[in-house]
Backbone bond lengths (Angstrom), bond angles and torsions (degrees), N, CA, C in turn:
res aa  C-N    CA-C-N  psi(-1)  N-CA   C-N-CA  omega(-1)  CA-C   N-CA-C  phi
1 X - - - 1.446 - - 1.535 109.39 -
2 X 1.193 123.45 -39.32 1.381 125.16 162.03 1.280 130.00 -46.80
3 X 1.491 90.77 -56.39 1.499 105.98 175.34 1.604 122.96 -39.54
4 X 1.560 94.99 -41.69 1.729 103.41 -168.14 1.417 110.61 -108.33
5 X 1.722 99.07 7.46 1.563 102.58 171.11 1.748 111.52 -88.06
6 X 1.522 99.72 -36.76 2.032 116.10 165.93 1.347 92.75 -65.20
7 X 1.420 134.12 -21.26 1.780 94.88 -174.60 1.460 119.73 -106.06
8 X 1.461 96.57 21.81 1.230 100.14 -165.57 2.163 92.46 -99.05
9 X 1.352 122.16 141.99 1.438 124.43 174.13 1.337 112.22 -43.64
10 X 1.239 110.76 154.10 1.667 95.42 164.67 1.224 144.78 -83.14
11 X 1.664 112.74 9.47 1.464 104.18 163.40 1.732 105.11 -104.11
12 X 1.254 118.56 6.79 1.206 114.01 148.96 1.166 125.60 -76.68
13 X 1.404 132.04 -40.45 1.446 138.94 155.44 1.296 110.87 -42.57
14 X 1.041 141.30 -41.01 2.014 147.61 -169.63 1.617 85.79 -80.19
15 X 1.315 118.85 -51.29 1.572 109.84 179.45 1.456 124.85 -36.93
16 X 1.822 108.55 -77.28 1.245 140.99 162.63 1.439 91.84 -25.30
17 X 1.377 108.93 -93.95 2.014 106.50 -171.88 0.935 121.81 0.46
18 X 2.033 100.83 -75.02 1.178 126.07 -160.70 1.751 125.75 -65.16
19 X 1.715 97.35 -25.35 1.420 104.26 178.34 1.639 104.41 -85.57
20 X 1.857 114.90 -23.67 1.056 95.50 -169.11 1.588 111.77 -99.91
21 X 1.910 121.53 19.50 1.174 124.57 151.13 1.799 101.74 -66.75
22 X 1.218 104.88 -59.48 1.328 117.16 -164.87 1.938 115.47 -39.91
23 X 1.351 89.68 -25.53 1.712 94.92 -157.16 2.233 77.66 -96.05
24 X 0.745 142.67 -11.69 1.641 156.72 -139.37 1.512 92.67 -111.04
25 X 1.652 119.98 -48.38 1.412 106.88 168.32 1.585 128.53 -120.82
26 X 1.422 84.14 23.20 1.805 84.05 165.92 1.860 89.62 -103.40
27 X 1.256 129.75 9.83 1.618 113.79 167.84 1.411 110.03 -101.60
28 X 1.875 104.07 -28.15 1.321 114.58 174.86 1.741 117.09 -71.41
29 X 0.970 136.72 -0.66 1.190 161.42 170.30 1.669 113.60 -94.01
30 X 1.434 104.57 -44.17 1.728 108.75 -152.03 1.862 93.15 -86.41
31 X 1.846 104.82 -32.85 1.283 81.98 -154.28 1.882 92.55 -111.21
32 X 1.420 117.22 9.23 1.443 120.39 173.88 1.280 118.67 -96.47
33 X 1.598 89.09 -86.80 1.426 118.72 -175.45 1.469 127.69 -54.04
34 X 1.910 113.38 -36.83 1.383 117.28 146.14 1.714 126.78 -38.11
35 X 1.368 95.57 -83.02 1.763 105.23 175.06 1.846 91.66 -27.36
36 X 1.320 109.63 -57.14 2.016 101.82 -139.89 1.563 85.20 -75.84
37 X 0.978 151.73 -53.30 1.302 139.44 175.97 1.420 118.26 -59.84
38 X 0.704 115.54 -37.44 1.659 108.75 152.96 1.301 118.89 -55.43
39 X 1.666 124.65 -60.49 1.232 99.14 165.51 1.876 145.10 -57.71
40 X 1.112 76.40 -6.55 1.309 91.45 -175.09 1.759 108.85 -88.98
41 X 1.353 116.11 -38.24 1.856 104.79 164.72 1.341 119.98 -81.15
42 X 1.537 118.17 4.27 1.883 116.89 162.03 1.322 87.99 -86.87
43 X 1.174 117.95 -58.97 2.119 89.68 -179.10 1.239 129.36 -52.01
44 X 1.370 106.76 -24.11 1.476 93.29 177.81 1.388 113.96 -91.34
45 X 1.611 118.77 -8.53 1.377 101.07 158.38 1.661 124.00 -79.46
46 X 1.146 128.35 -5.65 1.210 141.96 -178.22 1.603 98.19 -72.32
47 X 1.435 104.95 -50.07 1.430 95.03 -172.99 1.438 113.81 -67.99
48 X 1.119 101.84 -44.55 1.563 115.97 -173.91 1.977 110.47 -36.55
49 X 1.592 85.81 -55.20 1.399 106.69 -171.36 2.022 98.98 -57.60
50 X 1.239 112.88 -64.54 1.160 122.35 -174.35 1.727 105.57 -49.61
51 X 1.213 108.72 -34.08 1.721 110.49 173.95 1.268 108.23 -78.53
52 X 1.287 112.26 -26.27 2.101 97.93 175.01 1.578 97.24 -77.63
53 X 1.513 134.78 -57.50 1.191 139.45 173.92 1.510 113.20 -7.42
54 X 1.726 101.87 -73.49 1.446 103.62 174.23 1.331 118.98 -90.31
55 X 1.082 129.00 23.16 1.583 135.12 156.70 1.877 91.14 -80.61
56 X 1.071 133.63 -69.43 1.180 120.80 -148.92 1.931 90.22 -90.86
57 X 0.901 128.29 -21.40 1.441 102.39 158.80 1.387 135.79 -78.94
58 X 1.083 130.16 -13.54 1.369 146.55 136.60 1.975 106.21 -55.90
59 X 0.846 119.27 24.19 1.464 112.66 -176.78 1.498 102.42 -140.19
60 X 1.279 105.19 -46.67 1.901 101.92 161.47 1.663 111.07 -81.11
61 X 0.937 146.78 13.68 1.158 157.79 177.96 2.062 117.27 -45.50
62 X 0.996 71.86 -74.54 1.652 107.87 172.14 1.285 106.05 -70.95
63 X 1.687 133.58 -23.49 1.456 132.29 164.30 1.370 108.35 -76.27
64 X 2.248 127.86 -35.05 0.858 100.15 -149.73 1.683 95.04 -109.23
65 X 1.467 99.51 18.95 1.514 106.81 178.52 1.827 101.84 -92.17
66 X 1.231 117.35 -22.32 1.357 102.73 174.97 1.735 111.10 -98.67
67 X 1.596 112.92 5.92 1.578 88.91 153.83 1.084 119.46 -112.36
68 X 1.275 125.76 1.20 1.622 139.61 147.25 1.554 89.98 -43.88
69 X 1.245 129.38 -86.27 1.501 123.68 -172.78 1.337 119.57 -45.00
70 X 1.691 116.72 -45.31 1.367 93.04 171.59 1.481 110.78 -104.77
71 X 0.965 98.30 75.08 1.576 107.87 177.78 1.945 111.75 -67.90
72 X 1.163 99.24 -43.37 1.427 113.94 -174.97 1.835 101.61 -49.31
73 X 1.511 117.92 -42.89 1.140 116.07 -171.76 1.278 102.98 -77.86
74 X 0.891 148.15 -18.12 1.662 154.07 169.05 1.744 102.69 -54.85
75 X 0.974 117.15 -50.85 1.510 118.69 176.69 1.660 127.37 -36.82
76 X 0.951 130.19 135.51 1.408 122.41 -149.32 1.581 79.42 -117.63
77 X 2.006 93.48 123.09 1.519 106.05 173.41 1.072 119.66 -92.24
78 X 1.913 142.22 32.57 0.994 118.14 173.14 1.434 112.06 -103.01
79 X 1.457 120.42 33.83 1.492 128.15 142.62 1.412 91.12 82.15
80 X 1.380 158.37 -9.65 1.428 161.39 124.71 1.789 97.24 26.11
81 X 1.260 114.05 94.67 2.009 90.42 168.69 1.573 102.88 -75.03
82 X 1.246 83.92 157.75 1.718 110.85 -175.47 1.410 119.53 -44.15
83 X 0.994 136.60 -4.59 1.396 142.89 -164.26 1.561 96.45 -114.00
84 X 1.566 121.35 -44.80 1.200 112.94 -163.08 1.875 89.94 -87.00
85 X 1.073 131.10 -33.98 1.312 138.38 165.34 1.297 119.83 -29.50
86 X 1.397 95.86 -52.27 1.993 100.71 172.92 1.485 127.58 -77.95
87 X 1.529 88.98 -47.10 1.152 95.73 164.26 2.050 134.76 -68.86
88 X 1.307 112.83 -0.78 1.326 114.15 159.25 1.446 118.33 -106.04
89 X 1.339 109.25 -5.06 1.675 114.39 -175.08 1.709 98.07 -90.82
90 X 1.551 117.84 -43.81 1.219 120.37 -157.57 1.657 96.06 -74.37
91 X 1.745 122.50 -26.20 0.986 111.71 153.66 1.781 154.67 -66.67
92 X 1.012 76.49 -9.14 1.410 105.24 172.50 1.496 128.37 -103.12
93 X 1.690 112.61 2.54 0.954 119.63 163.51 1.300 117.54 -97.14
94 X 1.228 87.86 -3.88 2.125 95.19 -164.02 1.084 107.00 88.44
95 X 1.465 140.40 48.46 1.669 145.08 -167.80 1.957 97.64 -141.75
96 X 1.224 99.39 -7.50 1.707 98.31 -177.52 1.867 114.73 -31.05
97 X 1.389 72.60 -62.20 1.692 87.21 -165.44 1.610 130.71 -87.72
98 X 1.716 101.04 -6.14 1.304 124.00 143.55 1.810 135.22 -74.23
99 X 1.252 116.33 20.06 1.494 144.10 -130.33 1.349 81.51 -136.11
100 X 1.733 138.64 78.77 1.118 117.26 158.32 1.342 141.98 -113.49
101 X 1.756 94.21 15.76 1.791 108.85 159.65 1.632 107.85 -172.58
102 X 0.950 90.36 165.75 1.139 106.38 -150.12 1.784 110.83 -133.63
103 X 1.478 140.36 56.78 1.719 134.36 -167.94 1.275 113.17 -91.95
104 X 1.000 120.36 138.61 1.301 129.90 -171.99 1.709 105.97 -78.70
105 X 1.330 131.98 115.40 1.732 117.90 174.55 1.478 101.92 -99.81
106 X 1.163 110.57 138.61 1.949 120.01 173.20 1.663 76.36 47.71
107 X 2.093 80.68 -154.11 1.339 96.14 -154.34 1.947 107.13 -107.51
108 X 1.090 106.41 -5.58 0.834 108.61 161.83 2.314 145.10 -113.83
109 X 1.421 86.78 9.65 1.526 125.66 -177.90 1.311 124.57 -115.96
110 X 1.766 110.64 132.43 1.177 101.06 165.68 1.667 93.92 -146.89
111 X 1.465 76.87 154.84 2.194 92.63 169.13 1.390 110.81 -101.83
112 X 1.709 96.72 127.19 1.439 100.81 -174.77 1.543 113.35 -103.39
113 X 1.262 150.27 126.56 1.332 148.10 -165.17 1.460 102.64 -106.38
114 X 1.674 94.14 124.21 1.839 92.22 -159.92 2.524 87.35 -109.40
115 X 1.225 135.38 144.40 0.943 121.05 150.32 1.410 131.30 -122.68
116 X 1.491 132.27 157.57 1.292 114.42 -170.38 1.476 145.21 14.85
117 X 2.275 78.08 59.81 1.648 96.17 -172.11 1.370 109.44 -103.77
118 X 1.360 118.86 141.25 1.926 103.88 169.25 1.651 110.00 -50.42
119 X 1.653 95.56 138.96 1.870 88.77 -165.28 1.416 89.90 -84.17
120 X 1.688 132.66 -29.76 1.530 107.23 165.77 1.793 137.78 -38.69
121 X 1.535 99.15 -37.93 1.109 113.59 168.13 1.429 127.30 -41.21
122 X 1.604 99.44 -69.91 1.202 126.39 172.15 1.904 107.65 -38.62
123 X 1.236 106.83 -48.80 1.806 103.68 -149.49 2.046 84.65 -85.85
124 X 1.175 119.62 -16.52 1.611 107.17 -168.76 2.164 99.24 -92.59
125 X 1.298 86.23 -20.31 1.842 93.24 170.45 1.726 103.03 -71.96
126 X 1.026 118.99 -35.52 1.499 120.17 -148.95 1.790 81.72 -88.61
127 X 1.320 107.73 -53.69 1.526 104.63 -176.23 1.780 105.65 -47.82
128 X 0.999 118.25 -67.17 1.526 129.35 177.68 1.934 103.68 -29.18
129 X 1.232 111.60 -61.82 1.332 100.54 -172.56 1.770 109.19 -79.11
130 X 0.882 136.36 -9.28 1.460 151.16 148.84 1.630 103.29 -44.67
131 X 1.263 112.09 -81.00 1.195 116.17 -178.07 1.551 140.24 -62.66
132 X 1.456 105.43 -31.26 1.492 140.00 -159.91 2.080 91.53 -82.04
133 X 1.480 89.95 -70.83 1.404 113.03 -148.04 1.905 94.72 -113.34
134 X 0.729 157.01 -34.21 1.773 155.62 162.57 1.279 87.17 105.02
135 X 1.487 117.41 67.61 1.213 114.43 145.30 1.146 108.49 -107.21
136 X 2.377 89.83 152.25 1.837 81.53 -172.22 1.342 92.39 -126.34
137 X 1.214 102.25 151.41 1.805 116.35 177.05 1.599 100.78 -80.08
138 X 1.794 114.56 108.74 1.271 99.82 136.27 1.512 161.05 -120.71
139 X 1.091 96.07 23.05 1.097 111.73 155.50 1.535 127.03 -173.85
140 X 1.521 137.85 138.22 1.067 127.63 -130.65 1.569 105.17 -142.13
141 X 1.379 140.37 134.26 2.031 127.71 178.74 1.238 70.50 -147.01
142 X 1.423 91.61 129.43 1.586 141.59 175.54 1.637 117.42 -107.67
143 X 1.090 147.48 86.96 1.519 132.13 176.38 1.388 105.42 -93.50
144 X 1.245 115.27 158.82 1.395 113.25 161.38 1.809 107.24 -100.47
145 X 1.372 109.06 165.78 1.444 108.24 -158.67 1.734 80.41 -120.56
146 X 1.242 120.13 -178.01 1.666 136.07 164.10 1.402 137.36 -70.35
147 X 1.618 105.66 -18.29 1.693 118.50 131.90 0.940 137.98 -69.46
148 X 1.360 128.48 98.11 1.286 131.48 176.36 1.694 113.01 -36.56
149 X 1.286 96.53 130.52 2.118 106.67 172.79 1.563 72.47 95.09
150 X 1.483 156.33 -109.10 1.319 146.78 -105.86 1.402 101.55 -90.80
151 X 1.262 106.36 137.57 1.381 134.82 -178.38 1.929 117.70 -118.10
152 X 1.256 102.40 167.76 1.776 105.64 175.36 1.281 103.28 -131.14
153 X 1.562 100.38 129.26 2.097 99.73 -173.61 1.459 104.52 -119.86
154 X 0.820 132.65 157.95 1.428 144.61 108.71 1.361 137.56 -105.88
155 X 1.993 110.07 106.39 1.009 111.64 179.35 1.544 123.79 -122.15
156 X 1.349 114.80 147.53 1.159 132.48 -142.44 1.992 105.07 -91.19
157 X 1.227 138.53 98.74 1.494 120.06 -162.57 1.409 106.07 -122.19
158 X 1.461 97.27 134.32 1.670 101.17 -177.27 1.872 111.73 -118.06
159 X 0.904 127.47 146.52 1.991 113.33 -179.23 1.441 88.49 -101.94
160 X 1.514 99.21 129.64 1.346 133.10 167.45 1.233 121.06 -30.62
161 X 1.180 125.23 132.43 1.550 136.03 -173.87 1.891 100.51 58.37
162 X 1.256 136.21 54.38 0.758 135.29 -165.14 1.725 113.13 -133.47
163 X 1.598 91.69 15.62 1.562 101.94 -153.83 1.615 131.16 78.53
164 X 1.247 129.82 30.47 1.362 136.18 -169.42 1.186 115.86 -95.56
């Protein structure tokens, strides 16, 4: 390679060089500096994203600290006990027939046993009685099952200010 690099004239040699700097940083570019700048603007959308995230959760903050406080008014007064409560909400979510027990804990708790339910389902029901009625989730086992989206729960529900 030498050999036929000296026999080449010298503005063929300035050629050669010059194309073979040229070809030296379009690889030094293609196979570094590309990738790393690239990685480097998915992080900065990550951050970005994660900085709007807590921009707008820091913005309901102060909304979700005063229904934490008035939580009590969240409670649904038409005196419904808890059993018949779940059991007409979970129907009404489309969870009826995924509903396969139902125990009462103390006097104000019960565990509800959810099976091969969509777990979306499940988490926008749970929000509803949270929000609707001051029920509070305490404590909750989630599995996933071998259909994708359906899950098996048992979750644990107590009404707010109820001693929980």
């Amino acid at each position: 390679m030498k050999d036929w690099f000296t026999s080449l004239n010298p503005r063929e040699r300035l050629l050669v060089a010059g194309g073979g700097i040229v070809v030296l940083l379009i690889a030094l570019y293609g196979l570094v500096l590309g990738p790393f700048y690239s990685s480097i603007d998915r992080r900065a959308g990550r951050v970005a994203t994660k900085a709007a995230d807590l921009a707008w959760m820091q913005s309901v903050a102060g909304e979700m600290s005063e229904l934490v406080a008035g939580g009590a008014s969240a409670i649904d007064s038409s005196g419904e006990s808890l059993v018949v409560l779940v059991d007409r909400t979970s129907r009404e979510a489309g969870l009826g027939g995924r509903v396969t027990g139902q125990t009462p804990t103390g006097e104000s708790g019960i565990r509800v046993r959810l099976e091969q339910a969509p777990f979306d389902v499940i988490v926008r029901w749970l929000a509803t009685l949270e929000q609707r009625y001051g029920i509070i989730i305490e404590s909750a086992s989630i599995d996933r099952t071998a259909q994708t989206g359906l899950v098996n729960a048992s979750v644990v529900l107590t009404r707010a200010g109820a001693g929980a």
